[in-house]
N, CA, C and O atoms as a DFTB+ gen file, in Angstrom:
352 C
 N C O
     1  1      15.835       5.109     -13.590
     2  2      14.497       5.401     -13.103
     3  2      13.458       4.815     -14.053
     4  3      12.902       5.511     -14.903
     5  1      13.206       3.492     -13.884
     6  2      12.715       2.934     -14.991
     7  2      11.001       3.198     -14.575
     8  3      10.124       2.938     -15.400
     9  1      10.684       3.735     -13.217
    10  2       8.949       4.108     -13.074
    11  2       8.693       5.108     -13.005
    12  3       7.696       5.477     -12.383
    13  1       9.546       5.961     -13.654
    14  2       9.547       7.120     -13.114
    15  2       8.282       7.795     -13.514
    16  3       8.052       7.569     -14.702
    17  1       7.221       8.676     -12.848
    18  2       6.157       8.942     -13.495
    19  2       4.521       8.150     -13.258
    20  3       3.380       8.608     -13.318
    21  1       5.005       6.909     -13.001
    22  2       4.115       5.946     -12.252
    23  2       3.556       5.891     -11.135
    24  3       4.289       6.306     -10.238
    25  1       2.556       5.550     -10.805
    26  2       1.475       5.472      -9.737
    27  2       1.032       4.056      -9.504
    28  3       0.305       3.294     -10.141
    29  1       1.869       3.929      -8.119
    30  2       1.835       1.916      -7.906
    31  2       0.783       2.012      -6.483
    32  3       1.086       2.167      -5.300
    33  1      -0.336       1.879      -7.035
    34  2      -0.598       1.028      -5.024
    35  2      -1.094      -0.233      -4.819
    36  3      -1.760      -1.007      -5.507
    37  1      -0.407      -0.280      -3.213
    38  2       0.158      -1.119      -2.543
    39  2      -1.268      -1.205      -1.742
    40  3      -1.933      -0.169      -1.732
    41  1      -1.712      -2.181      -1.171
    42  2      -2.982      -2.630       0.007
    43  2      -2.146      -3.033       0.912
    44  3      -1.069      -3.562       0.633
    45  1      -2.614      -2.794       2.235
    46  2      -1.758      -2.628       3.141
    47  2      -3.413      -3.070       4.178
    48  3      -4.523      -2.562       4.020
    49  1      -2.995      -4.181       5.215
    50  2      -3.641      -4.699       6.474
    51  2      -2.886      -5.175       7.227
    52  3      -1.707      -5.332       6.908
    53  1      -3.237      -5.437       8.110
    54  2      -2.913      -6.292       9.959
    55  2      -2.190      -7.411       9.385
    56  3      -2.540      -8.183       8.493
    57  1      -1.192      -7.362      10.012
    58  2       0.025      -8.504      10.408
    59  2       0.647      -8.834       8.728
    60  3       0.690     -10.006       8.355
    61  1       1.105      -7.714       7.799
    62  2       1.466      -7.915       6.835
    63  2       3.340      -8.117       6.942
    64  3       4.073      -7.874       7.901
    65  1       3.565      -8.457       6.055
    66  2       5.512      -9.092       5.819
    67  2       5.826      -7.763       5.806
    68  3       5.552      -6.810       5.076
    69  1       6.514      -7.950       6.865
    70  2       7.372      -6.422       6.904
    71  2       8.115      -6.409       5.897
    72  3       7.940      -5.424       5.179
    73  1       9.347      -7.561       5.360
    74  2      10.237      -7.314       4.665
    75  2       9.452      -7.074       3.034
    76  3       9.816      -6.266       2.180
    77  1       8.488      -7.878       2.961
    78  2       7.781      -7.219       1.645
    79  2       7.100      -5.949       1.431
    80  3       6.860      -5.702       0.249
    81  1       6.815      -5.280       2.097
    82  2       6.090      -4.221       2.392
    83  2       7.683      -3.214       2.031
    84  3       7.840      -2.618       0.965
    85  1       8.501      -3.218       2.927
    86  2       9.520      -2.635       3.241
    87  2      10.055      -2.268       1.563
    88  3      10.269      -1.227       0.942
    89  1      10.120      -3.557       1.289
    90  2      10.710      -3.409      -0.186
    91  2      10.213      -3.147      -1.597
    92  3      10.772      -3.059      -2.690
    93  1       8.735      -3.039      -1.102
    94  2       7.455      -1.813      -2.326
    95  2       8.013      -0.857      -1.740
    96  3       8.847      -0.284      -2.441
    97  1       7.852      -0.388      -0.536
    98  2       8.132       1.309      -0.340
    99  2       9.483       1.478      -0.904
   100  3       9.416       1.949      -2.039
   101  1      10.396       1.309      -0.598
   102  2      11.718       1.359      -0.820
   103  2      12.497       1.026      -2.328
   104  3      13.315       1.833      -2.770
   105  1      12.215      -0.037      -2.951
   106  2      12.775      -0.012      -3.904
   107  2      11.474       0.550      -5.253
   108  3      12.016       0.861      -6.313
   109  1      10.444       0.633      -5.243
   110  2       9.570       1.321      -6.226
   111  2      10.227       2.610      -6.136
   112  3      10.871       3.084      -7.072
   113  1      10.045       3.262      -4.855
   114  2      10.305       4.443      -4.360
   115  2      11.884       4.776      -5.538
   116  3      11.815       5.675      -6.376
   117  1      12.997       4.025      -5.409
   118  2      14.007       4.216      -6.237
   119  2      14.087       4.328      -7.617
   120  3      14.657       5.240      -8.216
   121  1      13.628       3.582      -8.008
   122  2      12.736       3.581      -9.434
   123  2      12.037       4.970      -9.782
   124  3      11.730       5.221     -10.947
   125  1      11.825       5.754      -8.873
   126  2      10.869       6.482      -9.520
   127  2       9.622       6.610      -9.448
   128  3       9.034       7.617      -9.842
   129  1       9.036       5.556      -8.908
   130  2       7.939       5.512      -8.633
   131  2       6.758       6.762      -7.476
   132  3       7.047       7.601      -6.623
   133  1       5.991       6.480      -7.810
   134  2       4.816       7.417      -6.447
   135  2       3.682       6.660      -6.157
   136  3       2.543       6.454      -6.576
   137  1       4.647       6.245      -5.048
   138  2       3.899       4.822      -4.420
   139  2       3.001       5.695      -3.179
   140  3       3.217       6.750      -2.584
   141  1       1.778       4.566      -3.124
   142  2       0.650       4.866      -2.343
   143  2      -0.189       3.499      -1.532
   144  3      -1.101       2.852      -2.047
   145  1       0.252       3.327      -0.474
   146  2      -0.831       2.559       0.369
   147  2      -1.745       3.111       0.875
   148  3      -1.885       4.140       1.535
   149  1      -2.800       1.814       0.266
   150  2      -4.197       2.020       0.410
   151  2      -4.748       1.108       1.356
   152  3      -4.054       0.213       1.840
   153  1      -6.102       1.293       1.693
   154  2      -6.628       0.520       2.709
   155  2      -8.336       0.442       2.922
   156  3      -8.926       0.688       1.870
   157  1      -9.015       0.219       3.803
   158  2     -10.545       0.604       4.088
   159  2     -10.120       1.695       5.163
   160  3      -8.988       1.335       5.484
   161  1     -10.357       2.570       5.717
   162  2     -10.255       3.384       6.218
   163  2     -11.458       3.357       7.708
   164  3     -11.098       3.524       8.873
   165  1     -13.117       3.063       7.179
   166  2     -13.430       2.975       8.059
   167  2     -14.095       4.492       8.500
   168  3     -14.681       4.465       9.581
   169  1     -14.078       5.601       7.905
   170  2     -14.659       6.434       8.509
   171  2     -13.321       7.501       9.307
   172  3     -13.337       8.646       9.761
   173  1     -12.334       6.522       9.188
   174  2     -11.364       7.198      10.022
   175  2     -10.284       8.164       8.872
   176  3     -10.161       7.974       7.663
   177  1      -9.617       9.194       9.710
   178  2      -8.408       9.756       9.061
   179  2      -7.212       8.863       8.707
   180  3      -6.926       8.978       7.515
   181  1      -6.559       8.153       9.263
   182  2      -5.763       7.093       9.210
   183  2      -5.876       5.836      10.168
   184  3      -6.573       5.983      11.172
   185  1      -5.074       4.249       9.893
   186  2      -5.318       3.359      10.306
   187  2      -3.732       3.084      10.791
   188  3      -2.816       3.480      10.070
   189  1      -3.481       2.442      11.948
   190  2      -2.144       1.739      12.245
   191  2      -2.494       0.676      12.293
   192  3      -3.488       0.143      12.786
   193  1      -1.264       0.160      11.516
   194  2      -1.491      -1.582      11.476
   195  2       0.383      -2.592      11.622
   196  3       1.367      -2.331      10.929
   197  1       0.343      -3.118      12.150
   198  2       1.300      -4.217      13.197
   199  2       1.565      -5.497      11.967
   200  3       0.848      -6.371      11.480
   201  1       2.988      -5.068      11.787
   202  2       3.460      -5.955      10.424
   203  2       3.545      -7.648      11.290
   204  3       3.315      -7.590      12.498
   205  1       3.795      -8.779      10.825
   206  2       3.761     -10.121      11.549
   207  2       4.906     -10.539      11.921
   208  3       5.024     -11.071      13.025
   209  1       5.856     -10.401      11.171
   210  2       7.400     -10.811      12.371
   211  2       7.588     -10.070      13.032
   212  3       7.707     -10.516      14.173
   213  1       7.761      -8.492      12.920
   214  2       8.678      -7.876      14.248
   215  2       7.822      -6.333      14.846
   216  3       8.161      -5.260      15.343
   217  1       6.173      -7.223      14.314
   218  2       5.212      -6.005      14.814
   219  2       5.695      -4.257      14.778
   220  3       5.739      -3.211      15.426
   221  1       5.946      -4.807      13.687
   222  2       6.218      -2.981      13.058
   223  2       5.013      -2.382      12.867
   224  3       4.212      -3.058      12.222
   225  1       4.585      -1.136      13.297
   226  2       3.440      -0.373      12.992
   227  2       3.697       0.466      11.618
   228  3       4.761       0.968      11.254
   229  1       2.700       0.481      11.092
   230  2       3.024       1.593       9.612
   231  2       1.670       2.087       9.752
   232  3       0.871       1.309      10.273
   233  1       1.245       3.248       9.385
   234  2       0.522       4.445       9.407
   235  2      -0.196       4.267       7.969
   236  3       0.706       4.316       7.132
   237  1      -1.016       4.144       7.554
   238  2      -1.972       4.093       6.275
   239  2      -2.888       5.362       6.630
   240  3      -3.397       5.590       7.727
   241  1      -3.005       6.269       5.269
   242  2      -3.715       7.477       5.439
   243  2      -4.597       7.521       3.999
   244  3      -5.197       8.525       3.614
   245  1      -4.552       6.122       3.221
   246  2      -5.085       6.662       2.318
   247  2      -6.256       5.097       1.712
   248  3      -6.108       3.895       1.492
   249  1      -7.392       6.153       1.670
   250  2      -8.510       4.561       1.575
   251  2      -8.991       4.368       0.054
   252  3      -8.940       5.279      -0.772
   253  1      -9.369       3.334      -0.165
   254  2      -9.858       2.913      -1.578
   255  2     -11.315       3.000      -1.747
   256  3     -11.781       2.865      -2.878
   257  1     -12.070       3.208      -0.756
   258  2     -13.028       2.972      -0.261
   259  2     -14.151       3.536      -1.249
   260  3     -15.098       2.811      -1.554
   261  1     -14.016       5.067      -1.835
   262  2     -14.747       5.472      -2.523
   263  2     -14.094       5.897      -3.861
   264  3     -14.573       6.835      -4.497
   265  1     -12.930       5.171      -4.327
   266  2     -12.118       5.185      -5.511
   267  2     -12.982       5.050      -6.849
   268  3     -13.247       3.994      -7.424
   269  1     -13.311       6.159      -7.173
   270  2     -13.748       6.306      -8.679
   271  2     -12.934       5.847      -9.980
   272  3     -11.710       5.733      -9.925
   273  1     -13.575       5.616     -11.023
   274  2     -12.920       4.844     -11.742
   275  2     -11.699       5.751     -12.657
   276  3     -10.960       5.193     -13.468
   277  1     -11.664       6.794     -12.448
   278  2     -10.810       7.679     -12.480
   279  2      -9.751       7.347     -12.441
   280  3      -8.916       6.826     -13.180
   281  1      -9.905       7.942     -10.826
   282  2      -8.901       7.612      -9.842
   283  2      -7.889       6.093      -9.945
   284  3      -6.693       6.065      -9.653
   285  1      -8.632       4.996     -10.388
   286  2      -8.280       4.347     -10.134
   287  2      -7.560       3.702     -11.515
   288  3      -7.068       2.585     -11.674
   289  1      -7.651       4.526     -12.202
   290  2      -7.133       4.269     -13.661
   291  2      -6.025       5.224     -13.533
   292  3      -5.185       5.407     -14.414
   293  1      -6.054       5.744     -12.555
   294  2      -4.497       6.389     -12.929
   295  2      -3.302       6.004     -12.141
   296  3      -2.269       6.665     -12.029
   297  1      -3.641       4.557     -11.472
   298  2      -2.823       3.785     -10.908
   299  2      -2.013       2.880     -12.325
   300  3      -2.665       2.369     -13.235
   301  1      -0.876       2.855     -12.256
   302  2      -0.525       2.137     -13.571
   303  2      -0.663       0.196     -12.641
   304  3      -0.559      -0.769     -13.398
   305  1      -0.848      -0.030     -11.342
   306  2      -0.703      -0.994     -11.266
   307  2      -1.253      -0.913      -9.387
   308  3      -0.853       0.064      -8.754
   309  1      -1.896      -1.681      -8.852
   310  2      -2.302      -2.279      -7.596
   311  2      -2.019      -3.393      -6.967
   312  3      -2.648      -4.449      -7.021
   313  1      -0.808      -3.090      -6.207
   314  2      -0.345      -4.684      -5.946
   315  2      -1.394      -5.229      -4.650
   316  3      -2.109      -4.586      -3.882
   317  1      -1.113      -6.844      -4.796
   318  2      -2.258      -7.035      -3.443
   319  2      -0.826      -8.149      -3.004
   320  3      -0.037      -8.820      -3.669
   321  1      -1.008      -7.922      -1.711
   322  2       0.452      -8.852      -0.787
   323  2       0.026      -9.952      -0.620
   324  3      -1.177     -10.198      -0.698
   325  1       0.650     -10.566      -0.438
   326  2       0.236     -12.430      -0.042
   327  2       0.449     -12.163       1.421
   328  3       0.971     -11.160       1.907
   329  1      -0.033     -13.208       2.049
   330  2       0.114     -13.404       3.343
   331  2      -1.680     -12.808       3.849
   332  3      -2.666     -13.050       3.152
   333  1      -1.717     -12.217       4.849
   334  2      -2.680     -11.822       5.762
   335  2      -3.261     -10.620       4.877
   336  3      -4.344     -10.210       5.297
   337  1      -2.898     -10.144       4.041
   338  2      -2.934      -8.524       3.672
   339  2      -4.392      -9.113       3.280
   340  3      -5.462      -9.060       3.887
   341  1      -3.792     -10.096       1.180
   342  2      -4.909     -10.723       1.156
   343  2      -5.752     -11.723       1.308
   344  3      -6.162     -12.299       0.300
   345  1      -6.131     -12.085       2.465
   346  2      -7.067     -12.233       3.046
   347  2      -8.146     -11.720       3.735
   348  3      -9.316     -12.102       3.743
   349  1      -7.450     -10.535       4.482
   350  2      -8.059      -9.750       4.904
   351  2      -9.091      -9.061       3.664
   352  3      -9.866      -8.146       3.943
């Protein structure tokens, strides 16, 4: 459990790599980790968003939107995805 204790997030948008996505949740998750996708939210409670090969939906409930510097220091790390994620 080499993260164990750690706070990783992940940005998460429209038409992102499923298999990369798949494998932050999943193998951080093994590690130890307490992984968290983030997003703009929008005003809303949660967002569904449609991965790009096999239009997988995943559920995002958690926004960055008004992330204090706190908060955001107690992320040991913020990954940003290649592909569509960042761009978006």
């Amino acid at each position: 459990m080499k993260l164990k204790g750690k706070k990783i997030g992940i940005l998460i948008e429209n038409k992102f790599e499923e298999p990369e996505i798949w494998y932050y949740k999943y193998r951080f998750s093994e590690e130890g980790a307490d992984v968290h996708f983030l997003t703009r939210l929008w005003g809303k409670p949660e967002l569904e968003f449609k991965g790009s090969l096999f239009q997988e939906p995943f559920k995002c409930k958690e926004s960055f939107e008004c992330m204090d510097d706190e908060t955001l220091g107690s992320y040991a790390v913020i990954i940003v995805p290649g592909g569509m994620v960042s761009d978006h």
